[in-house]
C-alpha positions in Angstrom: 210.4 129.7 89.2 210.0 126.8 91.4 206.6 126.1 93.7 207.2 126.8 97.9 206.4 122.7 98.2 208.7 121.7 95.7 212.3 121.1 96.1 214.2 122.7 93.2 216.3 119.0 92.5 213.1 117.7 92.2 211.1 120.6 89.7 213.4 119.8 86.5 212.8 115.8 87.0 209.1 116.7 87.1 209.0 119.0 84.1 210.9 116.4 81.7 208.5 113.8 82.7 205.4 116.5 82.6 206.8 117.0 78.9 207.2 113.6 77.9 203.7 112.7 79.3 202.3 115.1 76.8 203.7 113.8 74.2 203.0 110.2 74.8 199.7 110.1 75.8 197.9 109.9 73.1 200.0 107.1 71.7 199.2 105.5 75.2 195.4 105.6 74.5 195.7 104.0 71.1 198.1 101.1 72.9 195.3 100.7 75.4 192.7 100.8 73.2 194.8 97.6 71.4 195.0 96.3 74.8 191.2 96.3 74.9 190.6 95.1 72.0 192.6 91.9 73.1 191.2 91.1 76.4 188.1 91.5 74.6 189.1 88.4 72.5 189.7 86.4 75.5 186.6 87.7 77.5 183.0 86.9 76.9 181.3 90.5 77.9 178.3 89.9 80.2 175.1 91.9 79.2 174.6 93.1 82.3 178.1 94.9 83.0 177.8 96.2 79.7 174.1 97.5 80.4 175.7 99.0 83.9 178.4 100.3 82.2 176.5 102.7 80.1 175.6 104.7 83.8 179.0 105.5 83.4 180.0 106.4 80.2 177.2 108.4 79.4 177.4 110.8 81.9 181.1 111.1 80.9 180.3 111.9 77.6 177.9 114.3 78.2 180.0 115.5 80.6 183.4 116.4 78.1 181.2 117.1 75.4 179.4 119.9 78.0 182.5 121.0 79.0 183.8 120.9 75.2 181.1 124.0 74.3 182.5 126.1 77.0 186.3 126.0 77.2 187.9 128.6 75.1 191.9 126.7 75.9 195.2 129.4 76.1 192.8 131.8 75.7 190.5 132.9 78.8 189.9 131.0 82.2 186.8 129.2 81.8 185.0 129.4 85.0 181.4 129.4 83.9 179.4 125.7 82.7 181.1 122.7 84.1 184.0 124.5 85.5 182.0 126.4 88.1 182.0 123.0 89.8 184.8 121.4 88.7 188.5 122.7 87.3 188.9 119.2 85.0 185.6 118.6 84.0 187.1 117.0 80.7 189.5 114.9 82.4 186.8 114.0 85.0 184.5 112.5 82.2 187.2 110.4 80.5 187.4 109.0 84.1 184.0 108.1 83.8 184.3 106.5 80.3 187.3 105.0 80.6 186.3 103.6 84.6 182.6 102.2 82.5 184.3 100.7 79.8 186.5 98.4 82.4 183.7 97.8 84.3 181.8 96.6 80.6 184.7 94.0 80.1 185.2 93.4 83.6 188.8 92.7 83.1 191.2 93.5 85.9 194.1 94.0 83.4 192.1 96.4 81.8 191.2 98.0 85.0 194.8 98.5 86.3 196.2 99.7 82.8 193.9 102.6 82.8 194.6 103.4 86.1 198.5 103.2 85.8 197.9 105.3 82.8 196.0 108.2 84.7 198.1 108.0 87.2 201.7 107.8 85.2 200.3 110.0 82.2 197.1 112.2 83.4 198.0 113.7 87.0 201.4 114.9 85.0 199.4 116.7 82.5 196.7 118.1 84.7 199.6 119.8 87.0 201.6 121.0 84.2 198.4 122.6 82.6 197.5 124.4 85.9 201.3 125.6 86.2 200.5 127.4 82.6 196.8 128.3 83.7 198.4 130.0 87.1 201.0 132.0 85.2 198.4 133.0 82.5 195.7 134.2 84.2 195.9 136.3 87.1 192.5 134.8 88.5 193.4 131.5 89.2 194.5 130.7 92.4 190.9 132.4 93.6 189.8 130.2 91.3 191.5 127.1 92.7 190.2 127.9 96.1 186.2 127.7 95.0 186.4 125.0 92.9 187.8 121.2 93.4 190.3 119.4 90.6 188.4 116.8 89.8 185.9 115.6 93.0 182.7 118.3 91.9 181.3 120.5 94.3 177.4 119.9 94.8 176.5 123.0 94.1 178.2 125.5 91.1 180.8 128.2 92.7 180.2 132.0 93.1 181.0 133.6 89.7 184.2 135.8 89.9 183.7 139.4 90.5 182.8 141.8 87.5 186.2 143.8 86.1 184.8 147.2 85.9 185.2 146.8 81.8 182.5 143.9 82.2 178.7 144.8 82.3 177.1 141.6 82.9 178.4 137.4 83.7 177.8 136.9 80.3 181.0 138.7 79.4 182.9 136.5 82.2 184.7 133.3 80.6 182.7 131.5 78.0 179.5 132.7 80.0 177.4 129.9 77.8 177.1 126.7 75.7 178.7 127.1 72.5 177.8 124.5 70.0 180.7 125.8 67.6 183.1 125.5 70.4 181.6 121.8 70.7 182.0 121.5 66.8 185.9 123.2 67.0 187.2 120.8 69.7 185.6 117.8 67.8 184.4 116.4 70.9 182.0 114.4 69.4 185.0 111.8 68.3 184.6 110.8 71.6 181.1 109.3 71.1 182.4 107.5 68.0 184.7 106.1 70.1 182.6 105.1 72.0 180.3 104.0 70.2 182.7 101.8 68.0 184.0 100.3 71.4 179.9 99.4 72.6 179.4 97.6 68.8 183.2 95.6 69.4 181.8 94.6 73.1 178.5 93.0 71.2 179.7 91.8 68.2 182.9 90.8 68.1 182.7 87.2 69.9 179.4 86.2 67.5 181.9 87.2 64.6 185.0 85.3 66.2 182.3 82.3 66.5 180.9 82.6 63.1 184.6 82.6 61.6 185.7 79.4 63.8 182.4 77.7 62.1 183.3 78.8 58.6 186.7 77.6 58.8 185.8 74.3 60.2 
């Protein structure tokens, strides 16, 4: 079934490319992570965009590993935690790394690659994941209308009403933190990422340095 807005010539183009997108993303993250990893060869990283940078990726990874201990995926809709004031908050927080990490290089090839790939490979994915989301769960277009896709509201949205096999919120959608939900999605690879990317950003010109010496 096609959506009212969108023209039914146009729905097959946009599922192949929603497919493909899926598939190639993560490939795309290890290519830009390459691509990084160069411009950090030809870039001397200033200490204080990389000290500025860390008011971004922080919060980010706080922010997907928050949302990490709450999301139960294909299997309930998650409207409790993050999500009750934001629909993406994991998408949301790789924003935020990925938008610090630029801003720590402060390379403008950097900064449009990660923005042609969220805009190529990530708005894709997040649509096709709401098209599943609204034909899996009765509840989310209600959803959709009290909470934003990725811009959070200030203040968390209204819990959805209690089903009348529901005593309490605690039964509604992941009602709290899980820390074995955190441990399941393996969300902490992200702060290894990180954190692997922060040590390249401050040691890898002294090391390029030191080799040049040794070799001459």
């Amino acid at each position: 079934m096609t959506s009212p807005e969108t023209p039914p010539k146009i729905r097959p183009t946009q599922d192949r490319w929603e497919k493909i997108a899926r598939r190639i993303r993560v490939p795309l993250g290890f290519v830009t992570a390459l691509l990084y990893i160069f411009e950090l060869t030809r870039h001397t990283p200033k200490p204080a965009a990389i000290l500025c940078s860390v008011l971004l990726v922080l919060p980010g990874l706080w922010l997907r590993g928050y949302a990490a201990g709450y999301v139960k995926k294909n299997r309930e809709l998650t409207q409790t935690g993050p999500y009750a004031r934001v629909r993406n908050p994991l998408y949301l927080g790789s924003i935020l790394i990925a938008a610090g990490f630029a801003l720590a290089l402060l390379s403008w090839i950097v900064a449009l690659a990660l923005t042609a790939m969220f805009l190529i490979i990530y708005v894709p994915v997040i649509a096709s994941e709401e098209r599943f989301l609204r034909g899996a769960f009765p509840d989310f277009e209600a959803y959709c209308r009290r909470v934003p896709r990725l811009v959070p509201r200030l203040t968390a949205a209204a819990p959805p009403p209690l089903k009348p096999d529901q005593q309490n919120y605690s039964e509604v959608s992941s009602g709290s933190f899980s820390f074995a939900l955190y441990l399941r999605h393996r969300e902490y690879n992200a702060a290894i990422g990180a954190a692997l990317l922060y040590l390249c950003l401050l040691s890898l010109h002294p090391a390029l340095a030191w080799f040049a010496h040794v070799a001459h």
